[in-house]
C-alpha positions in Angstrom: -52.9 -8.7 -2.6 -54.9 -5.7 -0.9 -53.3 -6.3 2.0 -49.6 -6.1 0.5 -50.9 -3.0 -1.4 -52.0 -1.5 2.2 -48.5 -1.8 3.4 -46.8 -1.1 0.3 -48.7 2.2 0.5 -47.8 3.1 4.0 -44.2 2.3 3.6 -44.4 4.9 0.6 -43.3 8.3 1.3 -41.6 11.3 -0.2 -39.6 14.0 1.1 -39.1 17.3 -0.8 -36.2 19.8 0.0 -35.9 21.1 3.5 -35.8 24.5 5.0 -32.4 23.7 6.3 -31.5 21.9 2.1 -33.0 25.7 0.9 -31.3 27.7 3.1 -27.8 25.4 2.3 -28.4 26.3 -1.2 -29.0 30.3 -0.7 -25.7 29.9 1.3 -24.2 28.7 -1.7 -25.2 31.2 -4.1 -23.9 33.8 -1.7 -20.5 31.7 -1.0 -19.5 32.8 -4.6 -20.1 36.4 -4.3 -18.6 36.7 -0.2 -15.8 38.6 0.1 -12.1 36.8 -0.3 -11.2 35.1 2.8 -7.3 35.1 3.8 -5.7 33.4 6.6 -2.2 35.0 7.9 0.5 33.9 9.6 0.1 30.1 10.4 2.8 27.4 9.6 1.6 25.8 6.6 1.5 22.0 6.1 0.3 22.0 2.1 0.1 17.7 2.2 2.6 17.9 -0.6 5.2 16.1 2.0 7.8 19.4 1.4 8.5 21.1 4.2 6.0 23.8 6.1 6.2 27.0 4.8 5.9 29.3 8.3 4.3 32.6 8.2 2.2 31.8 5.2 -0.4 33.2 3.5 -3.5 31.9 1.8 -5.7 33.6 -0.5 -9.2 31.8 -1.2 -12.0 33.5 -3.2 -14.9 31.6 -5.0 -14.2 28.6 -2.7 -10.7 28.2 -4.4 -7.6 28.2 -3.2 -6.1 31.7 -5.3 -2.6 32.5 -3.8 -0.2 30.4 -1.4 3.4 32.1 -0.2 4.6 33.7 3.1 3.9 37.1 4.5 5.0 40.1 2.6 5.3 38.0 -1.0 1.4 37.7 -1.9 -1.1 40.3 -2.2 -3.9 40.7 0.2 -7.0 41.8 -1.5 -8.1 45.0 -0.4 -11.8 43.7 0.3 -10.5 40.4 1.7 -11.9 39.1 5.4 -8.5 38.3 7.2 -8.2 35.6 9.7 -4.7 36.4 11.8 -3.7 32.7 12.9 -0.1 33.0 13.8 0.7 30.4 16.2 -1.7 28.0 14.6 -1.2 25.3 12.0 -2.8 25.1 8.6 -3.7 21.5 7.3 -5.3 20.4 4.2 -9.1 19.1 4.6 -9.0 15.5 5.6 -9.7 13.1 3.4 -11.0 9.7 4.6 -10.7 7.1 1.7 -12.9 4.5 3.1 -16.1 5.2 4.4 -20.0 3.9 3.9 -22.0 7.0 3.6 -25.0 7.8 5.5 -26.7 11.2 5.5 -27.4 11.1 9.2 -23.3 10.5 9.4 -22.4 13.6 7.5 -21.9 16.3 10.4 -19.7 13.5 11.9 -17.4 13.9 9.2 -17.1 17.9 9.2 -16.8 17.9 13.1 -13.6 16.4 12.7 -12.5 17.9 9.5 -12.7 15.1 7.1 -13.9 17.8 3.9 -14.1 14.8 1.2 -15.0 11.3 1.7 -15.0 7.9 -0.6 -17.1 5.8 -0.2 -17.3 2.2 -1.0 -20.1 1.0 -1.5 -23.8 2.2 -1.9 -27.1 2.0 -3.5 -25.8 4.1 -6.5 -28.2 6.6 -7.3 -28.8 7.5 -3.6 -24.9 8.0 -3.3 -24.7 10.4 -6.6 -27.8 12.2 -5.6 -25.7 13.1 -2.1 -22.8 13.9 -3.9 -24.7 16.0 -6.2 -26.6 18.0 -3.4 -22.9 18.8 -1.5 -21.8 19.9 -4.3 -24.6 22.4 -4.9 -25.0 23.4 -1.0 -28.2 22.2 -0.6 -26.8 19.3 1.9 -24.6 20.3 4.5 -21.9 17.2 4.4 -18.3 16.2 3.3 -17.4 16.3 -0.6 -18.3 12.5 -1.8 -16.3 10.4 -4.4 -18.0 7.0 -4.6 -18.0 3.1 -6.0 -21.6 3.1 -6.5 -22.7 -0.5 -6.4 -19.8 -3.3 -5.7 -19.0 -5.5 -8.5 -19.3 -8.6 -7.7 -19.6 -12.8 -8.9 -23.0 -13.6 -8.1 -24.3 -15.5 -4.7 -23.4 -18.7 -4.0 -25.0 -21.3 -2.3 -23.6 -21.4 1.5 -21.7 -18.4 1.2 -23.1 -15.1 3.2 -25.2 -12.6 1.9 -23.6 -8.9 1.9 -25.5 -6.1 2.8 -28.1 -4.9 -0.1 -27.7 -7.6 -2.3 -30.4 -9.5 -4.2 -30.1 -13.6 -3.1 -33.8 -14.4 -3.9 -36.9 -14.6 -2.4 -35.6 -16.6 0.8 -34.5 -12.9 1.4 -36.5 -10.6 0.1 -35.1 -7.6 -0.6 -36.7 -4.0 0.2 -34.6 -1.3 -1.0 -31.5 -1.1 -4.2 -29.3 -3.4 -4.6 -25.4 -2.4 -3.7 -24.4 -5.1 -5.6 -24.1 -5.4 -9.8 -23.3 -9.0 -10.4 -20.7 -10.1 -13.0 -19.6 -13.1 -14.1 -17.1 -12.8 -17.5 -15.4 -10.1 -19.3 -18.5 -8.9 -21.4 -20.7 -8.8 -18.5 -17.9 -6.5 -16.6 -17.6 -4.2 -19.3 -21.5 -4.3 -19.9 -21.3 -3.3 -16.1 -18.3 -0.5 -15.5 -19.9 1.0 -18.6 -23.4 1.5 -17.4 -21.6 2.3 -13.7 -19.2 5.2 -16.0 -22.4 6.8 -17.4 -23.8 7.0 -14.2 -21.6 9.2 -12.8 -19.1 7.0 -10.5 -15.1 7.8 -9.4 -14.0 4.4 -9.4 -15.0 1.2 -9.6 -14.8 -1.5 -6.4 -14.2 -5.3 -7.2 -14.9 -7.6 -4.6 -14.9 -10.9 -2.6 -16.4 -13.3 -5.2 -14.2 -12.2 -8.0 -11.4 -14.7 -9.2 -8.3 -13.1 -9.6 -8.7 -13.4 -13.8 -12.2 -11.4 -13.1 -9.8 -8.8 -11.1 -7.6 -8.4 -13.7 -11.2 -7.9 -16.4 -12.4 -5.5 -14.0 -9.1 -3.4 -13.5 -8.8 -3.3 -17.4 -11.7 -2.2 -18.2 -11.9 0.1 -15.5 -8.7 1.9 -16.9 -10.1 1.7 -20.5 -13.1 4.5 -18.9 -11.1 6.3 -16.9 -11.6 5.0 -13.4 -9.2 3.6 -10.6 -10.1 0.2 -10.0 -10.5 -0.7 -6.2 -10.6 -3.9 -4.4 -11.6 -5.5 -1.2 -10.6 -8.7 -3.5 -10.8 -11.1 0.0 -12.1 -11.5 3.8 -10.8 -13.5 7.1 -13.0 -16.0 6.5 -14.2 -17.9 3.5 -18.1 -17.8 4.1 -17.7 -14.2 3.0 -16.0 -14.6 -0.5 -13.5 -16.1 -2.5 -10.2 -17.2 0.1 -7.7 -14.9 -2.2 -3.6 -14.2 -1.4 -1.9 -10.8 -1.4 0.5 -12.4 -4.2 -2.1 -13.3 -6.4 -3.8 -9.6 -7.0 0.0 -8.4 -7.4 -0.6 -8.5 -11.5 -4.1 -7.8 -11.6 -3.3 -3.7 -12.6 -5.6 -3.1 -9.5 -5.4 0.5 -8.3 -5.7 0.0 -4.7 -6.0 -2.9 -2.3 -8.6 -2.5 0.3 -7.7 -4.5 3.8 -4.7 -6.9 4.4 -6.7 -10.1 4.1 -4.9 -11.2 1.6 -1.5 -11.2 3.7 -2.8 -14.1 5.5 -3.4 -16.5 2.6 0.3 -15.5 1.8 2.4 -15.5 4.4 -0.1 -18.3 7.0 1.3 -22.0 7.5 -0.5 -24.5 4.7 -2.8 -26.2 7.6 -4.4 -22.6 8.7 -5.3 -21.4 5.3 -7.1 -25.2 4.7 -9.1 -24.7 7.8 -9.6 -20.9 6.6 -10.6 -22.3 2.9 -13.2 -24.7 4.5 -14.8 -21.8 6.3 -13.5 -21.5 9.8 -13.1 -18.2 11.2 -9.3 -18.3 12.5 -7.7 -15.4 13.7 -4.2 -16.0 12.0 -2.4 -12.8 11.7 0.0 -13.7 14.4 1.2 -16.7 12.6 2.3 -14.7 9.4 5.7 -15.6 8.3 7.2 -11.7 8.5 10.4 -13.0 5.9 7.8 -12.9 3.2 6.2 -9.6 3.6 9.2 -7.7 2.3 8.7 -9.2 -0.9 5.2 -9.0 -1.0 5.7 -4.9 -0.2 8.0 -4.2 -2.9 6.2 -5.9 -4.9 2.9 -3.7 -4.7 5.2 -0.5 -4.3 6.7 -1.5 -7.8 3.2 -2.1 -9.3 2.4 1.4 -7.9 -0.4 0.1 -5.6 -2.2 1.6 -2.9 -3.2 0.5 0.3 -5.8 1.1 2.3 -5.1 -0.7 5.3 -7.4 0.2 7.4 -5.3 -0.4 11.0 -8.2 1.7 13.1 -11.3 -0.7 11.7 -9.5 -3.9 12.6 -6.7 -3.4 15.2 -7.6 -0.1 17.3 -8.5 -2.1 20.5 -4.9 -3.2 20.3 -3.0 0.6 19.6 -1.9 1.7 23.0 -3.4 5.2 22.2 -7.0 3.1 23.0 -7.2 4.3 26.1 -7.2 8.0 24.3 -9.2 7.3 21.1 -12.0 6.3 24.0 -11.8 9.4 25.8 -12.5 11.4 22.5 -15.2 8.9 21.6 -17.3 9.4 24.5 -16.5 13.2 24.7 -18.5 13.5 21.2 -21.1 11.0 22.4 -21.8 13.1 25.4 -22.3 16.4 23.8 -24.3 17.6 21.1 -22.9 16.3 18.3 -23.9 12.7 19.7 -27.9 13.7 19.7 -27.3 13.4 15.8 -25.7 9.9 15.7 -28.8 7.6 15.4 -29.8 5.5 18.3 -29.2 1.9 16.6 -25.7 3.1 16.2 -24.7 5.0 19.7 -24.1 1.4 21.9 -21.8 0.4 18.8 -19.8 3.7 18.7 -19.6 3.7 22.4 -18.1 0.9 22.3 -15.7 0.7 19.6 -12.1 1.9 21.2 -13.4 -0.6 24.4 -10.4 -3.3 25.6 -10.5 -6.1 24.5 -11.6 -9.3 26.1 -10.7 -12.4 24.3 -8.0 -15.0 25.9 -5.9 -14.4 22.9 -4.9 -10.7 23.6 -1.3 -11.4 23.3 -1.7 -13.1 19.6 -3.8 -10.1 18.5 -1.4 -7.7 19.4 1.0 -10.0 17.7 -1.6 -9.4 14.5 -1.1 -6.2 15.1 2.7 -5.9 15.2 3.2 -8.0 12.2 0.3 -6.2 9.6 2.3 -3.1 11.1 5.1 -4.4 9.8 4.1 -5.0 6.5 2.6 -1.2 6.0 6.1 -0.1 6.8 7.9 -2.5 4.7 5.4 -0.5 2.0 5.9 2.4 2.6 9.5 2.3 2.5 9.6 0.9 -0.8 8.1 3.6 -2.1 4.4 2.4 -2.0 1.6 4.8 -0.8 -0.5 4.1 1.8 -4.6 5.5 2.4 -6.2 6.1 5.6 -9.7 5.1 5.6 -11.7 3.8 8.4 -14.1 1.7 6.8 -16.5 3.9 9.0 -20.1 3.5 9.2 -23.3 3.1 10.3 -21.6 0.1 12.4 -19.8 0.5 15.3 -16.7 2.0 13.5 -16.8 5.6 15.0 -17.1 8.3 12.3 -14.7 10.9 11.7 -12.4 10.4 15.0 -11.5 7.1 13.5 -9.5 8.9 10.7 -7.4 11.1 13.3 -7.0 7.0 14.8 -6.0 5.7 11.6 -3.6 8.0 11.5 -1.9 8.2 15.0 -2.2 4.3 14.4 0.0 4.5 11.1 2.6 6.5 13.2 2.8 3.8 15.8 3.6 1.4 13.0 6.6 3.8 12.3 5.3 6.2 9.9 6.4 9.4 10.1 3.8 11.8 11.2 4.5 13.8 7.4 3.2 10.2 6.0 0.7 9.9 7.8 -0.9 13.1 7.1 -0.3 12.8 3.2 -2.2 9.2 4.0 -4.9 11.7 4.8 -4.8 13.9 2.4 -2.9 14.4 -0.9 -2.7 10.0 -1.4 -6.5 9.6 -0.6 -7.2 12.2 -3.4 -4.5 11.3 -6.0 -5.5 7.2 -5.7 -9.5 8.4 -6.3 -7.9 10.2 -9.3 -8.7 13.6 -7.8 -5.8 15.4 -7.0 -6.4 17.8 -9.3 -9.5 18.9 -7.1 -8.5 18.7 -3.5 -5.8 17.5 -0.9 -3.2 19.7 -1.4 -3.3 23.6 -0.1 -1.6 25.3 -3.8 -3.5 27.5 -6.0 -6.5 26.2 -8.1 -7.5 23.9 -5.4 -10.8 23.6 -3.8 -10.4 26.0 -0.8 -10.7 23.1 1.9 -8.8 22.9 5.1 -8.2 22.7 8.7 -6.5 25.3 11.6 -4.9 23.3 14.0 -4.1 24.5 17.5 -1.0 22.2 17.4 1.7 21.2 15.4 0.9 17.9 14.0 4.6 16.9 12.6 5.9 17.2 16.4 2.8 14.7 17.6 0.5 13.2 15.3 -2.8 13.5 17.6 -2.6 17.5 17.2 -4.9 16.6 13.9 -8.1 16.7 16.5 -6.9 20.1 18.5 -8.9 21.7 15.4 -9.7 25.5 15.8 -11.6 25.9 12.4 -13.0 24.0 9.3 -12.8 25.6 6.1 -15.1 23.5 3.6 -15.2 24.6 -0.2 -14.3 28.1 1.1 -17.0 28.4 3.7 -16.1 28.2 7.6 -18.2 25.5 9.0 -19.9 26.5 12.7 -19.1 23.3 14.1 -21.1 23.7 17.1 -24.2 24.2 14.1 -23.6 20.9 13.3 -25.8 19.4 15.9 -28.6 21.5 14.4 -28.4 19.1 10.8 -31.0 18.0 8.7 -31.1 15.6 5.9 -32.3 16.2 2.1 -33.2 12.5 0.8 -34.0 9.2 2.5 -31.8 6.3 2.2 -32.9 3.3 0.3 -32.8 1.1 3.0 -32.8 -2.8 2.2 -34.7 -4.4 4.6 -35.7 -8.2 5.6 -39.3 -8.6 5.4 -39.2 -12.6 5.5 -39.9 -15.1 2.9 -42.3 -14.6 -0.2 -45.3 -17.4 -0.7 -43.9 -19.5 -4.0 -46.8 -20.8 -5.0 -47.8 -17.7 -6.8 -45.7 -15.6 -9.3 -44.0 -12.6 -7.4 -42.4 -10.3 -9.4 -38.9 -9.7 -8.4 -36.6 -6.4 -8.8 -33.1 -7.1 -9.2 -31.9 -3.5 -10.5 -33.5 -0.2 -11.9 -31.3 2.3 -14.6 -31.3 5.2 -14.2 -32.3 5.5 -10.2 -31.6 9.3 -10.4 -32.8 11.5 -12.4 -33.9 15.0 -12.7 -36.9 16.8 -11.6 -36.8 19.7 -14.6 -39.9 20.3 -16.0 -41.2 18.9 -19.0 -38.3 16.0 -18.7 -39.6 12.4 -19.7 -37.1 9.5 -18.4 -37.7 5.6 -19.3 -36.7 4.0 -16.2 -36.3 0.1 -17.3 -36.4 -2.3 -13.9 -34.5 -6.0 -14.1 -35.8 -9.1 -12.4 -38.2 -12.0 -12.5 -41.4 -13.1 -12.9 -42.8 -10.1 -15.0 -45.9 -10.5 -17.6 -47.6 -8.5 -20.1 -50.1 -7.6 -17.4 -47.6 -6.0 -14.9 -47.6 -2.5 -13.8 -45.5 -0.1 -12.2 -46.6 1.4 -8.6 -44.6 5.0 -8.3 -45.3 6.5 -5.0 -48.8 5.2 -5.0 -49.5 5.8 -8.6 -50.4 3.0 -11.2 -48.1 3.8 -14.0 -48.6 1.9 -17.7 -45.8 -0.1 -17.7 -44.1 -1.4 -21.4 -43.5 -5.0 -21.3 -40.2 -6.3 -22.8 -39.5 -9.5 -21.5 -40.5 -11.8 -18.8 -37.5 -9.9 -16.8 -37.6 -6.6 -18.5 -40.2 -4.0 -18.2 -40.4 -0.2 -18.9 -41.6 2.5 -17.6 -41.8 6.9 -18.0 -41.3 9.3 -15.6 -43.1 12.6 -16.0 -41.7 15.2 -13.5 -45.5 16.6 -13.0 -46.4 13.0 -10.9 -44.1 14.0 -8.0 -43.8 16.6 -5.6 -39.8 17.7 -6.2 -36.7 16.0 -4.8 -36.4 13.5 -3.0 -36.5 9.9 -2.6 -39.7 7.4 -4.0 -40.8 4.1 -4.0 -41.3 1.3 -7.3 -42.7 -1.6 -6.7 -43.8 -3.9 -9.8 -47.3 -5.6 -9.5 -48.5 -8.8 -11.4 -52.3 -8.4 -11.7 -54.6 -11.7 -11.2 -54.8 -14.3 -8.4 -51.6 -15.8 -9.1 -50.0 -12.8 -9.2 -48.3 -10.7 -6.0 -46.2 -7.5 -5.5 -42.7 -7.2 -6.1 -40.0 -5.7 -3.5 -39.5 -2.9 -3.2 -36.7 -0.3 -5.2 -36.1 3.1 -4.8 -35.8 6.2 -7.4 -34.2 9.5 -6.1 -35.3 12.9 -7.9 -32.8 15.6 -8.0 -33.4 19.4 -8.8 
């Protein structure tokens, strides 16, 4: 027990706001009262898919967008800073629809003008306290719309864990869970409820959900408000639930995440029984292309998005590799790269690297035929996101957008889709259109000066001159000088707990953000197993009375004098006595 305490304590830490967060959030205050910025003169790209407007001119003031028209037709303020950047080409700020967040990532993101990101999948209050702190300029980083935690059917015996979820004490779990299990209608709309008042933009159904549990999730979903998402299916059926393209088509799902499902339906009987007993096959070349038509019109009908995400799966296969490695290595090699954490710099430098299997010509094959089927989309009228599924794996941040979208233009694309991929579709499947990706008045004042003319090739999206975030000009090159605001909850395996006594176990804690005003009192109520009337609470090395409701409920009260200010701080749940241990461990995040 003393010993678990011991390192229980030196895992414990808190971080309050940096220099660099304070400084973020002076900058902000003064963004507000700066004077008007205008650019001049640039051919205009608005990501509306109408045609450029040359010699335009853009009015931004309070970090919105106030005025759009051509030169001579708007009024430039008479205090207004003007940017003359005829020649150049105005873009709205990229918008990658597929990410998972990390806060050592977020430079990454701005470098390659990528102003909003949604991610799919996090520990949830880390996520929102992110969001929160771009918002408010105390973190320098890309706007955030986010899942939260995946719904999900719980784990299964012989199926893979995914990453941060709880499986048991054969894995014990040290950090949140990413994962809300569900299993029926009431428990789904117990869930997107609790997820709703949480603060999320969307919910995300995944692998172990049957297509009847899709069809719960989208429904209640839409009953709060949110677009339902779905990564509803994997390439292999260790993962999740072995799930075809045609059988999500009346779920009322907002999005489809990945073309796994185009395997199940459209694959010869034999390879989806060997898939469905848990082989890994690559099948993609076998698809039977007749069917995909159908399946495309379809999910244009049902006005569904895709997110196909041809960068994360096929890149090695584009024949722009060769180039998307170049630009890799470039931002490896300079500063920029110092930020990039070590665990993840091999994996990045690898990513756009040739492939090497024996198979090369049936991947590429793969790749032709999921091509195909984007296309078929697309020209049915369906609308199509680019999002990278970039992470902290070897998935290369930001420059894997600009591949996603020189990828969807080798599919045959136009390079007018592809950027609206990037942009206006991202934000109007998220349900934020009203917000950002489009350059028009009331807008948040994000976007991107291009050197190049993007509609004539689509790789001119990385000749980028200047960033415009919320208004502000991001100093690129400053980028390599970032600092983070709050720790990531990060699950960790710490090997198998001893049985034979009672461990408490953490499943979930609500709320796991909060605020840090003074005088506030929050009951944070932690789920799991294993909990007595004896238990207490350990917060940031402080014994806590903790109020007992059940043996896998207990309470507990926050008082904002106990810690320092923001920033990210350990719970662990102890069972007094010899038969009792300490818990894993969860994480709460304090906000200003």
């Amino acid at each position: 027990m003393r010993k678990q305490l011991s390192v229980l304590v030196f895992m414990s830490f808190a971080l309050a706001a940096t220099s660099w967060g304070w400084s973020q959030s002076q900058s902000a205050a003064k963004a507000s009262a700066q004077k008007p910025l205008v650019l001049k003169g640039a051919l205009l790209i608005d990501g509306t898919g109408k045609a450029p407007i040359e010699n335009a001119v853009i009015v931004i003031a309070g970090g919105k967008i106030q005025s759009v028209g051509t030169e001579g037709a708007i009024a430039v303020p008479a205090d207004a800073m003007v940017m003359d950047v005829k020649g150049k080409t105005i873009i709205p700020g990229l918008v990658d629809s597929h990410v998972h967040f990390r806060t050592t990532l977020a430079p990454l993101f701005l470098y390659w003008g990528i102003t909003t990101i949604g991610d799919m999948g996090n520990n949830r209050g880390w996520i929102l306290a992110e969001r929160e702190a771009v918002e408010q300029g105390r973190l320098v980083g890309p706007y955030i719309m986010t899942v939260g935690t995946l719904l999900n059917g719980p784990p299964i015996p012989g199926m893979a864990p995914g990453p941060g979820e709880v499986v048991g004490y054969e894995h014990f779990l040290t950090g949140n869970t990413q994962h809300t299990y569900v299993t029926d209608a009431a428990s789904i709309e117990a869930a997107i409820a609790e997820a709703k008042k949480q603060g999320v933009d969307a919910i995300k159904l995944y692998v172990r959900m049957t297509p009847a549990m899709l069809k719960m999730g989208a429904e209640s979903a839409h009953r709060h408000g949110l677009p339902a998402l779905s990564h509803y299916t994997s390439a292999n059926a260790k993962t999740g639930f072995f799930t075809g393209t045609d059988e999500i088509l009346d779920s009322g799902l907002d999005a489809q995440i990945h073309m796994f499902g185009l395997i199940k339906a459209t694959v010869p009987q034999e390879i989806r029984e060997r898939i469905a007993r848990g082989e890994n096959v690559e099948a993609a070349h076998l698809m039977d292309t007749s069917k995909l038509k159908v399946l495309a019109e379809k999910m244009a009908e049902r006005k569904m998005f895709l997110n196909p995400t041809l960068a994360a799966e096929w890149s090695r296969f584009s024949r722009y590799r060769e180039d998307f490695d170049r630009a890799q290595q470039e931002v490896l090699g300079g500063p920029l790269g110092k930020v990039i954490p070590e665990q993840s710099r091999a994996m990045y430098a690898s990513f756009f690297k040739p492939y090497r299997g024996e198979e090369l010509e049936e991947m590429e094959e793969g790749y032709h035929k999921m091509g195909a089927f984007v296309k078929e989309f697309v020209a049915a009228g369906g609308k199509v996101l680019a999002g990278a599924d970039s992470g902290p794996g070897g998935r290369a941040v930001g420059l894997s957008l600009h591949a996603e979208m020189q990828m969807l233009q080798e599919i045959g694309l136009t390079p007018m889709q592809a950027l609206q991929a990037a942009t206006s579709w991202g934000m109007e499947a998220w349900g934020k259109l009203k917000d950002a990706g489009t350059v028009e008045p009331g807008k948040r004042a994000d976007l991107v000066v291009l050197k190049r003319n993007p509609l004539e090739d689509i790789s001119a999206t990385r000749a980028i001159e200047t960033v415009i975030h919320g208004g502000r000009i991001v100093d690129r090159e400053a980028l390599a000088n970032w600092a983070e605001v709050y720790p990531r909850p990060t699950p960790l395996q710490s090997g198998p707990a001893n049985l034979m006594i009672q461990v408490p176990f953490i499943k979930e804690i609500a709320p796991d953000w909060i605020s840090s005003k003074a005088g506030q009192k929050v009951e944070i109520v932690i789920r799991g197993d294993n909990f007595n009337k004896e238990s207490m609470v350990l917060l940031n090395n402080r014994l806590v009375p903790a109020k007992y409701y059940d043996g896998h409920r207990v309470g507990f009260v926050v008082q904002s004098e106990w810690l320092p200010g923001p920033g990210t701080y350990p719970v662990v749940v102890i069972r007094p006595g010899s038969g009792g241990a300490v818990s894993n461990q969860f994480y709460l995040i304090i906000r200003p």
